[in-house]
N, C-alpha and C positions, 0 to 999 in steps of 0.2 A: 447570437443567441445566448440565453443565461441559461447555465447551466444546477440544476440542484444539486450537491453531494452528497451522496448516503453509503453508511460501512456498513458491511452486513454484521450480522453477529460473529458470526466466524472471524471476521477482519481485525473486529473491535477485540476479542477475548484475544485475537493474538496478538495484537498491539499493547493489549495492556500487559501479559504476560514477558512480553518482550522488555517495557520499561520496566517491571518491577526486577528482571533477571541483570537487566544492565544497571540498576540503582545497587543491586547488593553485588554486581563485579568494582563499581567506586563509586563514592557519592556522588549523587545530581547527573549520572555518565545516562542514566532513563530518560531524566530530561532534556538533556541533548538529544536524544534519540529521537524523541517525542515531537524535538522543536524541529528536526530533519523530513521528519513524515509529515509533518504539518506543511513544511515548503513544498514538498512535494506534491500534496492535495491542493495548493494553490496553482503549482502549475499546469498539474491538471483540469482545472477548477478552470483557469485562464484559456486551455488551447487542449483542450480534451482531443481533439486530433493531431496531434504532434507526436505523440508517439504511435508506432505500426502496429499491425495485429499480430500478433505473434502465434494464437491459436484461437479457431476461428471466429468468436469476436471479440477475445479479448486483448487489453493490451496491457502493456507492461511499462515500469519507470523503475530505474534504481535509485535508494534511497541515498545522497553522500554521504559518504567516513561511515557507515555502516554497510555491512553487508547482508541489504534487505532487498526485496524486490516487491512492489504496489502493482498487483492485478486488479486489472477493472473494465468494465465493459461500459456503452452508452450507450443508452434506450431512452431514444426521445430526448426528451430537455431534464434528462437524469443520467446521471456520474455513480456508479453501483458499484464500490470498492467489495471485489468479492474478499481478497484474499493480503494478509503481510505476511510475506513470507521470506527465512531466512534463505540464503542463496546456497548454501549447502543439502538442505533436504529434495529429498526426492521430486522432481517436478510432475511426474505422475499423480501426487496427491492434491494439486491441486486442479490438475487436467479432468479431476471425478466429477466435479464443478457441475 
């Protein structure tokens, strides 16, 4: 099955605010960052059931050499990245989901 990808708003604003914060810790360090979530929405994208449910339907991936974590859920022949999240903030905030 093909899968669609879609980031919510929420995903998107933290993804970008996440590159702009690692571009002013060292040059192009955003873009890295950027090009790590991208693999990771491929491998998603690839095997959307590969990783487990972690809470009730969604599921999780860790981003490499950063410490990020990609929540997302599938509905249907659709990939809903709700959430990027740093791995230090509260997990409750995104459990409000």
């Amino acid at each position: 099955m093909i899968y669609q990808l879609k980031i919510s708003p929420i995903a998107n604003t933290e993804l970008l605010d996440s590159i702009v914060w690692y571009n002013n810790q060292k040059d192009k360090l955003g873009f890295e960052f950027l090009h790590e979530v991208e693999n990771a929405f491929e491998l998603i994208e690839k095997n959307p059931l590969l990783f487990a449910k972690i809470y009730k339907d969604f599921r999780m991936i860790l981003i490499n050499r950063f410490p990020f974590e990609v929540f997302y859920s599938i509905e249907e022949n659709m990939i809903l990245i709700h959430h990027i999240f740093h791995s230090s903030r509260n997990p409750k905030i995104w459990k409000k989901i």
